[in-house]
N, C-alpha and C positions, 0 to 999 in steps of 0.2 A: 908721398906727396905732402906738403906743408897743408895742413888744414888752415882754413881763412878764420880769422879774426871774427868772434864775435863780442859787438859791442853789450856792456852790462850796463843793467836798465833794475832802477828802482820806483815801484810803485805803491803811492797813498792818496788812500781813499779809505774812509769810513766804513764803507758798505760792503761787506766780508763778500758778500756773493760775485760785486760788480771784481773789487779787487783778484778774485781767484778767478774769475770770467778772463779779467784780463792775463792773467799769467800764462793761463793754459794757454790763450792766444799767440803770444806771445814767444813763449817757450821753443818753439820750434827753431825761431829764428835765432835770437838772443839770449842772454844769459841772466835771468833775473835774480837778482841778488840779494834783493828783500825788500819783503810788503809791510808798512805801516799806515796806521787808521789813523794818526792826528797829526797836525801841522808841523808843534812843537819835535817830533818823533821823526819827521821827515829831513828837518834842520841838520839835527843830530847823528841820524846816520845816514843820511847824505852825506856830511863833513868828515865821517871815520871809514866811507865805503867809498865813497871818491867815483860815482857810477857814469858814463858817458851821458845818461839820459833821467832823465827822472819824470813817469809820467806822474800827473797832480790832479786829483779833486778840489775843486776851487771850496764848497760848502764845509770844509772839517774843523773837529773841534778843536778848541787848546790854542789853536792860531791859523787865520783861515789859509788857504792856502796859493793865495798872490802874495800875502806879507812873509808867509814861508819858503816861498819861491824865489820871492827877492832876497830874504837871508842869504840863504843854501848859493846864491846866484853870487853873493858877495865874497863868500868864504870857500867856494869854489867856481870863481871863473869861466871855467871850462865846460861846466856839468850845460846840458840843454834842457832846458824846462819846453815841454808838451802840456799843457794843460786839455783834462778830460773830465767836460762838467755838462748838467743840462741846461749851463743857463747860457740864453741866445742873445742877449743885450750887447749890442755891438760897441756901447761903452765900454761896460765890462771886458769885451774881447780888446779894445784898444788899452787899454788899463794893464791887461794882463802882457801886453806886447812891450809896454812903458816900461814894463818893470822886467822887461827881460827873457820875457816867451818866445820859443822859437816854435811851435806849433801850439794850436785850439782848437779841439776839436768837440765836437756837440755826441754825447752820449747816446743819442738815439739816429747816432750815423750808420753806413756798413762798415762795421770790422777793418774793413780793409783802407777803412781812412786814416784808422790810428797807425797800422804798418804803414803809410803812405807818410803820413808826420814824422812818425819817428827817422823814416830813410831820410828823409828831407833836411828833418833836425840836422844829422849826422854829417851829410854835406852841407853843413853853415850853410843852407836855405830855411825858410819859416813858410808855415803850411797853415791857413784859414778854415775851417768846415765851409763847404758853401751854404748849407743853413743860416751863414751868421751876411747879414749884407756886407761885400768886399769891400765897397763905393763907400759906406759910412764909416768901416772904421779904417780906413786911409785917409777920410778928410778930417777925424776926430785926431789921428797921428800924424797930419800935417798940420795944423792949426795948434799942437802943443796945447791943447785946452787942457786946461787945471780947475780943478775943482775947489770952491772956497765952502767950508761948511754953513749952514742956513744958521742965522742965527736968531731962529724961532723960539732953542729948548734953552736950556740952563746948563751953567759949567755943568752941574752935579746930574742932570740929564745926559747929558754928552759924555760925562766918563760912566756911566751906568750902558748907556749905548755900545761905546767901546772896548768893555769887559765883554761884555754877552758877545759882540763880534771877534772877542778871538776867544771862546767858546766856554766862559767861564758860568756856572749857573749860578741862577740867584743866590742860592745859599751862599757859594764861594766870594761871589759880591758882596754880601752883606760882610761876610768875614773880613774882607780886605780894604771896606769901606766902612767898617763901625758903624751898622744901618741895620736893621731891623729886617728881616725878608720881605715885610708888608710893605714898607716903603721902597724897598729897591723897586718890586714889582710895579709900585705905583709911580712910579720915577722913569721906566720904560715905558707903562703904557699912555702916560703922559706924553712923553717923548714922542712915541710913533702916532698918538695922533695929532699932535702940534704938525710933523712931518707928512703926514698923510701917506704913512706905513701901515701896512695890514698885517701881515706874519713875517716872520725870522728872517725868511730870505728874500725879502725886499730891506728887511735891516742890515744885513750880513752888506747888501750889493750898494746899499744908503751908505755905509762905514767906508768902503772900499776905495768910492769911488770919491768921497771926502778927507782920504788921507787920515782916519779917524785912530786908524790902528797903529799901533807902535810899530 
């Protein structure tokens, strides 16, 4: 008898325990073809491994991962982006669809949501967590809202922003920007509070949803 097709499915996510969580889940059904922790890593063998699916942590480092989602989305067409994050911002869940999402699901779902996305992905359907309000992000993806950046900070604040959001640390900032560590530092926390940011991942979701990232 012809054994059936199973689709192969690449997962990145930073968090060793979430990612091998999810394989073993996984594993049964499909064929996981490899687990990577950063954005940039996702792009890469995504584009040499050509996988049906790619589930995505939205928070990783190197380049987060909606603006790796939309590479990987560009240089293979075909692949279905799933995103598996804990953040519930129904922007961000419209944002993640803008650029190409065919499922979103909220990390503290049952299991059985992500198998439920991925089958969905698979037949050219797209799958919501219902955690996330359906009603707000259909009216955020009917109305085409675009985000203009606030222009509270300074150019040299705003590329300091958008290093750290595709996951660069200060040090590496100061290196690529001929700055001092003290003043990069100070150039972010200047930054978030002009913006009325409080930690990383209200920056990360600040960058995101202002087109900040390359």
């Amino acid at each position: 008898m012809e054994s059936r097709h199973r689709a192969r499915l690449l997962i990145a996510d930073d968090h060793t325990l979430v990612a091998e969580a999810c394989k073993r889940l996984l594993e049964p059904e499909f064929d996981v073809v490899a687990v990577v922790n950063n954005g940039r890593a996702l792009v890469d063998v995504g584009e040499a491994l050509r996988p049906e699916v790619a589930i995505v942590d939205i928070g990783m480092p190197q380049l987060n991962g909606i603006d790796a989602g939309e590479q990987l989305k560009r240089l293979v067409p075909s692949i279905k982006l799933v995103f598996l994050t804990m953040n519930l911002d129904a922007e961000i869940a419209a944002e993640a669809f803008r650029r190409g999402a065919s499922g979103y699901v909220v990390k503290n779902s049952a299991a059985s949501e992500l198998m439920i996305a991925i089958r969905e992905a698979l037949k050219g359907q797209s799958y919501l967590s219902p955690l996330i309000t359906g009603d707000t992000v259909k009216f955020l993806l009917r109305g085409d809202k675009t985000y203009k950046e606030e222009e509270r900070i300074t150019v040299r604040q705003r590329e300091v922003l958008r290093l750290l959001a595709e996951g660069m640390s200060m040090k590496e900032i100061a290196g690529a920007l001929n700055l001092k560590p003290g003043t990069v530092a100070f150039h972010k926390y200047r930054a978030m509070e002009s913006l009325g940011l409080k930690t990383n991942t209200e920056l990360l979701q600040y960058a995101i949803k202002h087109h900040m990232v390359s």
